[in-house]
PyMOL Python script that loads the backbone (N, CA, C, O; Angstrom):
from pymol import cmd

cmd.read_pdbstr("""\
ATOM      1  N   UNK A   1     -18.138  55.753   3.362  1.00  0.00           N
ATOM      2  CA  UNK A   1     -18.174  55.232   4.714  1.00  0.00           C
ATOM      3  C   UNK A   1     -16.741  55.088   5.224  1.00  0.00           C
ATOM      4  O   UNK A   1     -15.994  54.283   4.668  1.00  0.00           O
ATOM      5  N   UNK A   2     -16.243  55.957   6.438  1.00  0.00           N
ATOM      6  CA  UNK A   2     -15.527  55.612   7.137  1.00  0.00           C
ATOM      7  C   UNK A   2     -14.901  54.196   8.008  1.00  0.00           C
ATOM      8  O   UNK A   2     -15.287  53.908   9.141  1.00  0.00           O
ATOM      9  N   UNK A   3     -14.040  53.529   7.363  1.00  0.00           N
ATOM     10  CA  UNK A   3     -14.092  52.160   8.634  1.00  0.00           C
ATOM     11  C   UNK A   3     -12.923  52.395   9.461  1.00  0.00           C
ATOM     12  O   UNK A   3     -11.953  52.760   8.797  1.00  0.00           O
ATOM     13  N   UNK A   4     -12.715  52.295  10.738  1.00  0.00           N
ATOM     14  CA  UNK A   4     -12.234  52.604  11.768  1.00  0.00           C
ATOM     15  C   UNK A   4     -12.150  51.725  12.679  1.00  0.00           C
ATOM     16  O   UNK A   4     -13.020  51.866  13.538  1.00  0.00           O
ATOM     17  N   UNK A   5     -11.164  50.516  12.909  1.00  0.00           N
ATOM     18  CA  UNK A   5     -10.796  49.121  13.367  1.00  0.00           C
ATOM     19  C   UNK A   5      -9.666  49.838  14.710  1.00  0.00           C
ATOM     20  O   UNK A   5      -8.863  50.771  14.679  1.00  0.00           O
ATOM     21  N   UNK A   6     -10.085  48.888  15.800  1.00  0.00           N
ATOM     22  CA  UNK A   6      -9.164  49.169  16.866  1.00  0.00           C
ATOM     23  C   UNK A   6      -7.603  49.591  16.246  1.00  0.00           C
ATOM     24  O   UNK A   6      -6.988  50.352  16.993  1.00  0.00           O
ATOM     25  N   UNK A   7      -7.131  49.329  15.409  1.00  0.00           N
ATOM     26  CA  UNK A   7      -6.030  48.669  15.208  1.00  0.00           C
ATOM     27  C   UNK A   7      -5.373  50.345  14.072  1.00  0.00           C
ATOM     28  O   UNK A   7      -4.217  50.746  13.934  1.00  0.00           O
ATOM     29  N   UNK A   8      -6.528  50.849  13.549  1.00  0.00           N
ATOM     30  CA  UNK A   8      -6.332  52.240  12.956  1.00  0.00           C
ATOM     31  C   UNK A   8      -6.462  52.908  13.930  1.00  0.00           C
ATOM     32  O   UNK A   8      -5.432  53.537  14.174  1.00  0.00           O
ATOM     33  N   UNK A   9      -7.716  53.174  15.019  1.00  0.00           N
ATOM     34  CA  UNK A   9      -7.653  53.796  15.791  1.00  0.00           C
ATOM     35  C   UNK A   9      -6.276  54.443  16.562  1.00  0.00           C
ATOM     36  O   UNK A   9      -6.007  55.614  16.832  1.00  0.00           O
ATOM     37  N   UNK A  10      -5.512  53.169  16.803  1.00  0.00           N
ATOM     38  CA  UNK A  10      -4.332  53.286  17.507  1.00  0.00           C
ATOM     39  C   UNK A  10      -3.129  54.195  17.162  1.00  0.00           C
ATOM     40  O   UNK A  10      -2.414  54.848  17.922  1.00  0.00           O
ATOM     41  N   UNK A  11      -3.102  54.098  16.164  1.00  0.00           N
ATOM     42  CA  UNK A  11      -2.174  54.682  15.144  1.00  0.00           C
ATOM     43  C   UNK A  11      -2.507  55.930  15.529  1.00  0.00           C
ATOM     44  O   UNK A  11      -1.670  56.635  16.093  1.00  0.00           O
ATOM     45  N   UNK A  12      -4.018  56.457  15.230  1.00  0.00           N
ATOM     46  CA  UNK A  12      -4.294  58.219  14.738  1.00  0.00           C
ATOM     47  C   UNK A  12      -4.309  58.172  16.338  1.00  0.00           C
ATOM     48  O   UNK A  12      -4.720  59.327  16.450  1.00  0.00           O
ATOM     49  N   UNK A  13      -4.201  57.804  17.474  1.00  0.00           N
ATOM     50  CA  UNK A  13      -3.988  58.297  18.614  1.00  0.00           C
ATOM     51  C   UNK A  13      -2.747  57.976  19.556  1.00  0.00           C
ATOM     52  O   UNK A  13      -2.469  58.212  20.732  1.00  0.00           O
ATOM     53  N   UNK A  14      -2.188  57.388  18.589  1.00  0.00           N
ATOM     54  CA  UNK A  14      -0.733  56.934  19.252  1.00  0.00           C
ATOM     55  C   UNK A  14      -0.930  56.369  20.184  1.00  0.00           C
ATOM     56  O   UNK A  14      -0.055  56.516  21.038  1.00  0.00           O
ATOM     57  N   UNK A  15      -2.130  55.432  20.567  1.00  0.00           N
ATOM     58  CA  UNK A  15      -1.733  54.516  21.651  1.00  0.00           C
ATOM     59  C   UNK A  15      -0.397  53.194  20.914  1.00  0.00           C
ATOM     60  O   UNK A  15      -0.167  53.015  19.718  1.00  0.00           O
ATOM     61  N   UNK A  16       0.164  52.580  21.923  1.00  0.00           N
ATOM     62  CA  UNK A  16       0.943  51.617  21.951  1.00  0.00           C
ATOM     63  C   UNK A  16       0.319  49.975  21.190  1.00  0.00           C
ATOM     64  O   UNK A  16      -0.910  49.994  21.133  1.00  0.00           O
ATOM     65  N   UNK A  17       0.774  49.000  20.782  1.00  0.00           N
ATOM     66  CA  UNK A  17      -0.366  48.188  20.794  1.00  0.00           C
ATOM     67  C   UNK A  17       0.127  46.691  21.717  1.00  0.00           C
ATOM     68  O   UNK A  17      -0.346  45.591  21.431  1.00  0.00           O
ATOM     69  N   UNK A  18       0.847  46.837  22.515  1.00  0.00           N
ATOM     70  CA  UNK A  18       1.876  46.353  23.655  1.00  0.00           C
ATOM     71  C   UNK A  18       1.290  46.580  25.111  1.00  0.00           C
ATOM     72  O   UNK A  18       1.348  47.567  25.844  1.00  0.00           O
ATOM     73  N   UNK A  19       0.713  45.352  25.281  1.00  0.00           N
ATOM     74  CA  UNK A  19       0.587  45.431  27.044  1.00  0.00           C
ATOM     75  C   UNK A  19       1.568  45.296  27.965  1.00  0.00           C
ATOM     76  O   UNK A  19       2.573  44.598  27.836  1.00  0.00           O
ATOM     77  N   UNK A  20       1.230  46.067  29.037  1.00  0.00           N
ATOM     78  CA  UNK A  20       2.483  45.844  29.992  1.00  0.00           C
ATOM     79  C   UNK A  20       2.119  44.570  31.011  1.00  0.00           C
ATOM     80  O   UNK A  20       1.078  44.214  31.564  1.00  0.00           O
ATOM     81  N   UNK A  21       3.188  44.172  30.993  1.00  0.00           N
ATOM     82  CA  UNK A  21       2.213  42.630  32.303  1.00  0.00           C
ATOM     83  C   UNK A  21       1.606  43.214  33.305  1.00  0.00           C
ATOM     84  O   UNK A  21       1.065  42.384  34.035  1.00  0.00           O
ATOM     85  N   UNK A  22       1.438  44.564  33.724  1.00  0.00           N
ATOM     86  CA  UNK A  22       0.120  45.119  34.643  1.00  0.00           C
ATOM     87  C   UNK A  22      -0.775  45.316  34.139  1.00  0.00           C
ATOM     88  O   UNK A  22      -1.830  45.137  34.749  1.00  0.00           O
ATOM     89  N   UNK A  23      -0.791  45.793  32.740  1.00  0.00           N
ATOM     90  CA  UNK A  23      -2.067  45.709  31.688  1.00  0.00           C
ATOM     91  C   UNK A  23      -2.790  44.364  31.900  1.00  0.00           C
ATOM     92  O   UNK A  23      -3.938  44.143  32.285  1.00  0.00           O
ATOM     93  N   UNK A  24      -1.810  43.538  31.546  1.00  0.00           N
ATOM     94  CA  UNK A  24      -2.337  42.216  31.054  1.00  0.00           C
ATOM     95  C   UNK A  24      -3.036  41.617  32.612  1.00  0.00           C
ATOM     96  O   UNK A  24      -4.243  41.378  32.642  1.00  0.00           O
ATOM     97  N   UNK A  25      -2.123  41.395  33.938  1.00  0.00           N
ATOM     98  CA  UNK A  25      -2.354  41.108  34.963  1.00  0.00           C
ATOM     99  C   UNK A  25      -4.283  41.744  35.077  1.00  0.00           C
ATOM    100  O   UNK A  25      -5.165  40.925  35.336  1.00  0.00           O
ATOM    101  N   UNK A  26      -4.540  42.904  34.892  1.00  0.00           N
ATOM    102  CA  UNK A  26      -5.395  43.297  35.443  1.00  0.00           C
ATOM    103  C   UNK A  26      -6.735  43.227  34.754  1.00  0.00           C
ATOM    104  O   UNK A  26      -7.842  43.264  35.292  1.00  0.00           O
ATOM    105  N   UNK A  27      -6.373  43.094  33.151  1.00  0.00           N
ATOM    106  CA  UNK A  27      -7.434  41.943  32.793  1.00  0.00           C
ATOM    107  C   UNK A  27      -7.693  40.834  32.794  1.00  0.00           C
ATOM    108  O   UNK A  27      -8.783  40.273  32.677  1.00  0.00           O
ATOM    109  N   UNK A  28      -6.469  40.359  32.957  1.00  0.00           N
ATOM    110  CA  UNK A  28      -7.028  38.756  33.894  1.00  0.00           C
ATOM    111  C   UNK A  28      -7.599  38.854  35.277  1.00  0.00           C
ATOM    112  O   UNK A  28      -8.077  37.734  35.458  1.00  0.00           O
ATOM    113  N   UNK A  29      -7.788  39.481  36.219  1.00  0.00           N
ATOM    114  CA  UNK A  29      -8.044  39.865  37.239  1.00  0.00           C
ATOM    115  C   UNK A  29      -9.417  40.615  36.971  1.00  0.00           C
ATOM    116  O   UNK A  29     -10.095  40.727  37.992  1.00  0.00           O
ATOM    117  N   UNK A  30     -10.055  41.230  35.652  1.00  0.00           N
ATOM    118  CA  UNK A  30     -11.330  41.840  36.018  1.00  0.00           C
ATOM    119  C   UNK A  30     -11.866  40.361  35.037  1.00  0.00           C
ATOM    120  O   UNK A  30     -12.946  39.785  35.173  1.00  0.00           O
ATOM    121  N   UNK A  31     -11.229  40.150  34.473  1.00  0.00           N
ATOM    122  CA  UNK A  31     -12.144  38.638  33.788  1.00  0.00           C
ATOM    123  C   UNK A  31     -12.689  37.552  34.429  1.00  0.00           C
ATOM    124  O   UNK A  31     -13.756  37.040  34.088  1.00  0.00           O
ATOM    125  N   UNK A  32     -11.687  37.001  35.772  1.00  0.00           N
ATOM    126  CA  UNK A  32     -11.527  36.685  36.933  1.00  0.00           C
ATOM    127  C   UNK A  32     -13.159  36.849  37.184  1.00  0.00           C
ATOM    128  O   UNK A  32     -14.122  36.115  36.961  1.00  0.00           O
ATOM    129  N   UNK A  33     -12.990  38.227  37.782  1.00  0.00           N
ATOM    130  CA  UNK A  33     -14.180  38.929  38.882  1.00  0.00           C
ATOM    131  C   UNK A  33     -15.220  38.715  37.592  1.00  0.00           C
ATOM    132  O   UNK A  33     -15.747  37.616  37.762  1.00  0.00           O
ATOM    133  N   UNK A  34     -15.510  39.072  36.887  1.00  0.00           N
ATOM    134  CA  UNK A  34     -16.971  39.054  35.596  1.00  0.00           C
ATOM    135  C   UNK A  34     -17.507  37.228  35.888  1.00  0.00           C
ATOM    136  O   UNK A  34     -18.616  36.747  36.119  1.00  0.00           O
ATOM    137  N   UNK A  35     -16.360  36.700  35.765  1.00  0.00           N
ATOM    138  CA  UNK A  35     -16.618  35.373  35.647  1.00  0.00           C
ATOM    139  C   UNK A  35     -17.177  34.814  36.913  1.00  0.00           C
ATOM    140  O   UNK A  35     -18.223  34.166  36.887  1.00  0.00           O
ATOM    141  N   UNK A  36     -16.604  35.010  37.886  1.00  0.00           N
ATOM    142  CA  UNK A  36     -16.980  34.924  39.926  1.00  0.00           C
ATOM    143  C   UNK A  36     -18.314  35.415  39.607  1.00  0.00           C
ATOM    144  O   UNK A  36     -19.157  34.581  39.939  1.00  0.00           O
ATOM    145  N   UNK A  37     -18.754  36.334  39.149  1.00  0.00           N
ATOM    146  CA  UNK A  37     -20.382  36.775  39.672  1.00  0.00           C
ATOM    147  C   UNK A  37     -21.327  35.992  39.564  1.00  0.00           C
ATOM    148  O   UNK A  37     -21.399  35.539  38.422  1.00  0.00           O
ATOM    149  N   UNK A  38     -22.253  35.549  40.388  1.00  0.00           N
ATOM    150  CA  UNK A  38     -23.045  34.613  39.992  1.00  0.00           C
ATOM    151  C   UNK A  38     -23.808  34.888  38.601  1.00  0.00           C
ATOM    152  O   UNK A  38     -23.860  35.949  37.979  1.00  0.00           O
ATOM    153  N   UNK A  39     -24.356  33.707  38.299  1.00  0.00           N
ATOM    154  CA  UNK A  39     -25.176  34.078  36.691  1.00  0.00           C
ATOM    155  C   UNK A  39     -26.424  34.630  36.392  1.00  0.00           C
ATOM    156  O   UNK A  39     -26.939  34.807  35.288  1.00  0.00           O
ATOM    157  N   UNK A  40     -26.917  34.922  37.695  1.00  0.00           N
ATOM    158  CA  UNK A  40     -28.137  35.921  37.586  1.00  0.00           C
ATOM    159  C   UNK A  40     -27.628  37.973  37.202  1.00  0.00           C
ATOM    160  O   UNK A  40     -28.194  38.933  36.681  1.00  0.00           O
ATOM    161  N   UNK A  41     -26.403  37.726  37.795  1.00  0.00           N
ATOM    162  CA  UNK A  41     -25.623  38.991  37.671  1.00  0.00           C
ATOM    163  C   UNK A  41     -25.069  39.426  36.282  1.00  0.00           C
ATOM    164  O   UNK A  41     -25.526  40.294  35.538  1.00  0.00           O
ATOM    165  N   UNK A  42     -23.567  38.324  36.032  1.00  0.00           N
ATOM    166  CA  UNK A  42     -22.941  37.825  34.921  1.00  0.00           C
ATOM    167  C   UNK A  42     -23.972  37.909  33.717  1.00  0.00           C
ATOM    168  O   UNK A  42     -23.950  38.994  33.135  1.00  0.00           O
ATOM    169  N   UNK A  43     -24.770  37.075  33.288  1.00  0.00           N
ATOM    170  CA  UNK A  43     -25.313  36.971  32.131  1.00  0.00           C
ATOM    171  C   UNK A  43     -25.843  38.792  31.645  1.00  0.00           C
ATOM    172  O   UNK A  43     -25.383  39.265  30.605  1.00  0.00           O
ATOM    173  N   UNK A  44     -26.457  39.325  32.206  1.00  0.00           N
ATOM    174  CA  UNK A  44     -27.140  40.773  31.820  1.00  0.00           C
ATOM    175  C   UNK A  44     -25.719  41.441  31.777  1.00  0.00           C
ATOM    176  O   UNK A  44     -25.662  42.123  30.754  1.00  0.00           O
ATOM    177  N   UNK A  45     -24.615  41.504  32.454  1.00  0.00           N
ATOM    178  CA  UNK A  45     -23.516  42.328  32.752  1.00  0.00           C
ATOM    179  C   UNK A  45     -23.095  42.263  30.977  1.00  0.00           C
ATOM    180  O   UNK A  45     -23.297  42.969  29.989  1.00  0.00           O
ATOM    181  N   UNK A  46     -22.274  40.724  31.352  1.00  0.00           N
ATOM    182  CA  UNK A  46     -22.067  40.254  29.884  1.00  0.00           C
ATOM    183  C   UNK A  46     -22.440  40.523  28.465  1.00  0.00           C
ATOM    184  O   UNK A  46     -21.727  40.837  27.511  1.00  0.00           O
ATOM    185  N   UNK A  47     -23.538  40.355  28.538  1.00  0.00           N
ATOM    186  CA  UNK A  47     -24.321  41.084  27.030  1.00  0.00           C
ATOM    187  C   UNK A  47     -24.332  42.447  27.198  1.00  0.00           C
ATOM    188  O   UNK A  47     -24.392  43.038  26.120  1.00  0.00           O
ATOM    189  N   UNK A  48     -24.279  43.450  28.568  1.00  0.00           N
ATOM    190  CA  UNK A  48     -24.583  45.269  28.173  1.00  0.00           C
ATOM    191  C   UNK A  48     -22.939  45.147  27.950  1.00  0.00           C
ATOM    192  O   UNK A  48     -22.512  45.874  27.053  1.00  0.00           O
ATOM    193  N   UNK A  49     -22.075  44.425  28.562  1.00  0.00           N
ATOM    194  CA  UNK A  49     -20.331  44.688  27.772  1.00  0.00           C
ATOM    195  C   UNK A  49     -19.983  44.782  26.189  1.00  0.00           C
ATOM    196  O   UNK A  49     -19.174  45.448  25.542  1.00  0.00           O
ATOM    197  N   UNK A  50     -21.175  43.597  25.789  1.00  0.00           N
ATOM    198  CA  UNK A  50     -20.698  42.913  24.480  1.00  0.00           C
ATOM    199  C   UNK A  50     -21.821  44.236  23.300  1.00  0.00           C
ATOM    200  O   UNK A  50     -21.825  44.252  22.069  1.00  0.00           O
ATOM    201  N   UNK A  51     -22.381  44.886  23.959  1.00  0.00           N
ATOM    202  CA  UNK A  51     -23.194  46.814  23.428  1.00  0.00           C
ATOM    203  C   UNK A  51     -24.547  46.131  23.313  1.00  0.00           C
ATOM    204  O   UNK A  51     -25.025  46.514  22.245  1.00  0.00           O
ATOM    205  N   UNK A  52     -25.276  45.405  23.839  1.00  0.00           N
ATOM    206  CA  UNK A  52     -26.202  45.038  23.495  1.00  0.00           C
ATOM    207  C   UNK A  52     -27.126  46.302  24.732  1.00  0.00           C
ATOM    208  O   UNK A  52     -26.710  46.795  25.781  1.00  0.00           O
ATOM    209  N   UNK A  53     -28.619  46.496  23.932  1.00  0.00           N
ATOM    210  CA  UNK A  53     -29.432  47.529  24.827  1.00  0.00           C
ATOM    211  C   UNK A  53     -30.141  46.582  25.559  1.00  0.00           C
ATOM    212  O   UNK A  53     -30.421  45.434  25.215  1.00  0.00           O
ATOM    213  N   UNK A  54     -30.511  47.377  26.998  1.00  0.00           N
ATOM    214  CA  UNK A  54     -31.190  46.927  28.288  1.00  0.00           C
ATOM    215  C   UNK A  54     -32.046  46.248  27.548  1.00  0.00           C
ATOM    216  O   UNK A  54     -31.998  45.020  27.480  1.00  0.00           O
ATOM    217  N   UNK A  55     -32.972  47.013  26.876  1.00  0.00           N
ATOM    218  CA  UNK A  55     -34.449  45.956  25.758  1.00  0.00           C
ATOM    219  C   UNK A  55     -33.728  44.982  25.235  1.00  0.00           C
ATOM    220  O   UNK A  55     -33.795  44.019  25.999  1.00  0.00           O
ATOM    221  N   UNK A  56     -33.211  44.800  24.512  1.00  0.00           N
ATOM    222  CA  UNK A  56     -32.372  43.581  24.303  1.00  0.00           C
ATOM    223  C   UNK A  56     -31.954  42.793  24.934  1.00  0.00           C
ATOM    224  O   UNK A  56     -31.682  41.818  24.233  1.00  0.00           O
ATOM    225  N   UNK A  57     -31.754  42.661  25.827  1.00  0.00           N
ATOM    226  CA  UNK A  57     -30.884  42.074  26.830  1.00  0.00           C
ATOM    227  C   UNK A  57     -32.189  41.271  27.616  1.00  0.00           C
ATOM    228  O   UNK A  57     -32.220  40.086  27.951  1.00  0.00           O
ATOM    229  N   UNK A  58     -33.443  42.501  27.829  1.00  0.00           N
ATOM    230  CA  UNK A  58     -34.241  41.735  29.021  1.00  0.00           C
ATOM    231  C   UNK A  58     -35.281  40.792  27.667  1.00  0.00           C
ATOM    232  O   UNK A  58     -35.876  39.796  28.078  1.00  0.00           O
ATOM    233  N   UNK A  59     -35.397  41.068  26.527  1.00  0.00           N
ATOM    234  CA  UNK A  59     -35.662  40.482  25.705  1.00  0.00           C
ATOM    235  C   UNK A  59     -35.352  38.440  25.402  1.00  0.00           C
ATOM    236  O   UNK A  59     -36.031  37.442  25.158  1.00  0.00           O
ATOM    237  N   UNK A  60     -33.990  38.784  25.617  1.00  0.00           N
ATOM    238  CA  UNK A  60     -33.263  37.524  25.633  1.00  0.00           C
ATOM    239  C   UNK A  60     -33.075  36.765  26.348  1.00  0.00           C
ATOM    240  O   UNK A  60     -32.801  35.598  26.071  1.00  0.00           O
ATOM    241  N   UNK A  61     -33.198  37.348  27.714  1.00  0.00           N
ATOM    242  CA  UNK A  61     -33.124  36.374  28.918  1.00  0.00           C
ATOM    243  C   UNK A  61     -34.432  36.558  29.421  1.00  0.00           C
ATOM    244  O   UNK A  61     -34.570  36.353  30.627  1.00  0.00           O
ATOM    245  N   UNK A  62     -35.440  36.904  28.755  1.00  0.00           N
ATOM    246  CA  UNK A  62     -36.889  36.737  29.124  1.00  0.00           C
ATOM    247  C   UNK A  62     -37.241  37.199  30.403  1.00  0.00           C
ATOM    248  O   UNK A  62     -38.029  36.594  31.130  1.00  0.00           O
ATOM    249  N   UNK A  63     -36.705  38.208  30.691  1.00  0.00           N
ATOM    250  CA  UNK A  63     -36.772  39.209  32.026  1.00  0.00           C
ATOM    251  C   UNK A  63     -37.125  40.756  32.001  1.00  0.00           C
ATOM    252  O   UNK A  63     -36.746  41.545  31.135  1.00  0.00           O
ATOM    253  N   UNK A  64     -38.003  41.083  33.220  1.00  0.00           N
ATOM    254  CA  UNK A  64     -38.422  42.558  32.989  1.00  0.00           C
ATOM    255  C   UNK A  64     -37.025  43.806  32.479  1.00  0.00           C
ATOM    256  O   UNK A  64     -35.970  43.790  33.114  1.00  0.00           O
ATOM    257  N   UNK A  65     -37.164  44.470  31.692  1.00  0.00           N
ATOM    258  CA  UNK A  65     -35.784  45.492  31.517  1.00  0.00           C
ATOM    259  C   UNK A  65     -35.292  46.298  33.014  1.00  0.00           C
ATOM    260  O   UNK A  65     -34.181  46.826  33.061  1.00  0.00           O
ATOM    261  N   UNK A  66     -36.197  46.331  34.169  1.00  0.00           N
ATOM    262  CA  UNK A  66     -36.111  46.620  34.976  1.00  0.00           C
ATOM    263  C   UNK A  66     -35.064  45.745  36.244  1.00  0.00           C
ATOM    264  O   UNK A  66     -34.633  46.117  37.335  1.00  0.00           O
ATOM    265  N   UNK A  67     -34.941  44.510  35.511  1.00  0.00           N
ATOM    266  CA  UNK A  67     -34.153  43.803  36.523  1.00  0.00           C
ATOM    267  C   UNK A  67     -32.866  43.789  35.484  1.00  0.00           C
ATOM    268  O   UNK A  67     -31.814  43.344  35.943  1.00  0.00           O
ATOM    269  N   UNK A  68     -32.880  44.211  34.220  1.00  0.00           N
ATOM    270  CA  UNK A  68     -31.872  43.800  33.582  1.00  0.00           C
ATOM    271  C   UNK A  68     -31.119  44.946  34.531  1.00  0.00           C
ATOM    272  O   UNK A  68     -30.336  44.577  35.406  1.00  0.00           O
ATOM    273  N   UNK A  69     -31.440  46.554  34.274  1.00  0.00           N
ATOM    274  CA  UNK A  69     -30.486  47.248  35.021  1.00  0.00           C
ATOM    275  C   UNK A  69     -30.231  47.263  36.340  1.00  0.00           C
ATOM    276  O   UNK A  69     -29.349  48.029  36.729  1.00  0.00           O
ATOM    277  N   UNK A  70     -30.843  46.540  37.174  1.00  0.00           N
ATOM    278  CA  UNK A  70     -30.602  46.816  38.461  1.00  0.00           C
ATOM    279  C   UNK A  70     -29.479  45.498  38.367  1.00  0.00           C
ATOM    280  O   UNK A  70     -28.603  45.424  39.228  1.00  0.00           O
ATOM    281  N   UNK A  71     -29.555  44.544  37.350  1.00  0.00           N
ATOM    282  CA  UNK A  71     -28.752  43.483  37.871  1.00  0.00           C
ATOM    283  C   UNK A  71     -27.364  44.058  37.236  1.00  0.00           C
ATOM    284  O   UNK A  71     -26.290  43.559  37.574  1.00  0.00           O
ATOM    285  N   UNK A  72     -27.429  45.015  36.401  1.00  0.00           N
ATOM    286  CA  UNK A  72     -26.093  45.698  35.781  1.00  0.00           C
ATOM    287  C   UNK A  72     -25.305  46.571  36.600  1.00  0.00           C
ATOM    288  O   UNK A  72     -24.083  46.699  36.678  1.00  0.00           O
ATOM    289  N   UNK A  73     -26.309  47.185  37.237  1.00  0.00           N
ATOM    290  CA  UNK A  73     -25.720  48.470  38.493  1.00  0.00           C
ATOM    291  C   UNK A  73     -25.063  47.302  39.376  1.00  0.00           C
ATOM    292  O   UNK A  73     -23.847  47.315  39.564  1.00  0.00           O
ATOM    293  N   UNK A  74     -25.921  46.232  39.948  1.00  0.00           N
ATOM    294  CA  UNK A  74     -25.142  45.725  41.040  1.00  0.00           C
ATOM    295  C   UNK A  74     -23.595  44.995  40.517  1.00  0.00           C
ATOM    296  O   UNK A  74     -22.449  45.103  40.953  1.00  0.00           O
ATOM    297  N   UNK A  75     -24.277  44.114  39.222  1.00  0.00           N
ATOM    298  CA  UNK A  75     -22.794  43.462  39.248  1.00  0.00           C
ATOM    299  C   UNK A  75     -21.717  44.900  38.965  1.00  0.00           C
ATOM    300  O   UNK A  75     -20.743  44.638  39.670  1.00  0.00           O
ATOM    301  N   UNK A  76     -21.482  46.082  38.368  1.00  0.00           N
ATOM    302  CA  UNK A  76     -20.797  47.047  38.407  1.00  0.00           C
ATOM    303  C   UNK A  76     -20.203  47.406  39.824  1.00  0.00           C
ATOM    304  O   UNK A  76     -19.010  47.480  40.120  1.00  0.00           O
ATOM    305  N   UNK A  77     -21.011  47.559  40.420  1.00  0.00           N
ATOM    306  CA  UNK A  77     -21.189  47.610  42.018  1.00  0.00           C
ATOM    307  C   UNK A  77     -20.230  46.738  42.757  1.00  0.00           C
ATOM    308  O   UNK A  77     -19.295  47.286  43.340  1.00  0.00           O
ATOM    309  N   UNK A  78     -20.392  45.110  42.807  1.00  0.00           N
ATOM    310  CA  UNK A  78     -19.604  44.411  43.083  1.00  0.00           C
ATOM    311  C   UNK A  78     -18.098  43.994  42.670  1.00  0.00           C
ATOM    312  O   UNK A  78     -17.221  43.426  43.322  1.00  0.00           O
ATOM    313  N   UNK A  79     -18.127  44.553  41.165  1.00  0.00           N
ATOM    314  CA  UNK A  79     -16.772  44.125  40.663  1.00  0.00           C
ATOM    315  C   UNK A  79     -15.668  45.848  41.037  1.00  0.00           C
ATOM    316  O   UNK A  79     -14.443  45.933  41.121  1.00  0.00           O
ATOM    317  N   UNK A  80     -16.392  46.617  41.136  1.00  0.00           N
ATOM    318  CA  UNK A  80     -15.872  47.667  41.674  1.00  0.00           C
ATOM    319  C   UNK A  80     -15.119  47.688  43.062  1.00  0.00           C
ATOM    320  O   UNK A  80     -13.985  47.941  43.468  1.00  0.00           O
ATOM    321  N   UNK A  81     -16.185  47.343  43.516  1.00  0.00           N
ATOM    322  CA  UNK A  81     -15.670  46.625  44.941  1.00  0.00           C
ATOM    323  C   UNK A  81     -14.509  45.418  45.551  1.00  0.00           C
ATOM    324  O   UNK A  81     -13.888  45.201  46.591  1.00  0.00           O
ATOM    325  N   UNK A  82     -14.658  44.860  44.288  1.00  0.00           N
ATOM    326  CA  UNK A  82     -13.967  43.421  44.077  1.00  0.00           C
ATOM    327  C   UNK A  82     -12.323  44.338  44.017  1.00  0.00           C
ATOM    328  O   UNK A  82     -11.313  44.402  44.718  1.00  0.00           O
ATOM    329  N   UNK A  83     -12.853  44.971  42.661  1.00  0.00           N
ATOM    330  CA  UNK A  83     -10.944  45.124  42.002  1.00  0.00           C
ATOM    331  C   UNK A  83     -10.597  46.355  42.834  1.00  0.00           C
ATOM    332  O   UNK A  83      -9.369  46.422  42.866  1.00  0.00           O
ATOM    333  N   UNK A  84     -11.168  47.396  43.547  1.00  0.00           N
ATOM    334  CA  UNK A  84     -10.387  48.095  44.900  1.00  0.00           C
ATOM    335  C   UNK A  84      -9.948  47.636  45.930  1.00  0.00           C
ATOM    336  O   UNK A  84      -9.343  48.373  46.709  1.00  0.00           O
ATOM    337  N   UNK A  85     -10.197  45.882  46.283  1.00  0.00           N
ATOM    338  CA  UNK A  85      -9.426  45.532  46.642  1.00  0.00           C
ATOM    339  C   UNK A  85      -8.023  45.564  46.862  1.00  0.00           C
ATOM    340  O   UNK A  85      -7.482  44.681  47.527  1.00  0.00           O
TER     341      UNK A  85
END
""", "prot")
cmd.dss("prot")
cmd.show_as("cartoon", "prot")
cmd.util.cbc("prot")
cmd.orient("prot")
């Protein structure tokens, strides 16, 4: 078995492991916006970030899988909107 940690990854692709304060700025700024969404939005967003599946997700918050994605498209939707600001 292969194990493969952000932190090897980096190496075999030569990313940096050093944010630039626009790096950093702009995840504070989409963490910001995730966090602003109301929690009918937020909560389903949150868990499909953290790899969890739509069934899963509508599983857990005891909701049709059908609202899980529409509530995923929108909050995507809105924070898109948000950070082209």
């Amino acid at each position: 078995m292969i194990h493969c940690d952000s932190d090897s990854y980096r190496v075999q692709v030569g990313e940096s492991d050093e944010f630039t304060p626009i790096d950093q700025m702009m995840e504070g700024q989409i963490i910001s916006e995730i966090q602003a969404l109301n929690n009918d939005l937020r909560q389903p967003f949150e868990l499909h970030l953290e790899g969890f599946k739509y069934k899963e997700i509508a599983e857990k918050l005891e909701i049709p899988i059908g609202t899980v994605k529409s509530r995923v498209f929108q909050a995507r939707k809105k924070l898109a909107l948000q950070l082209n600001k």
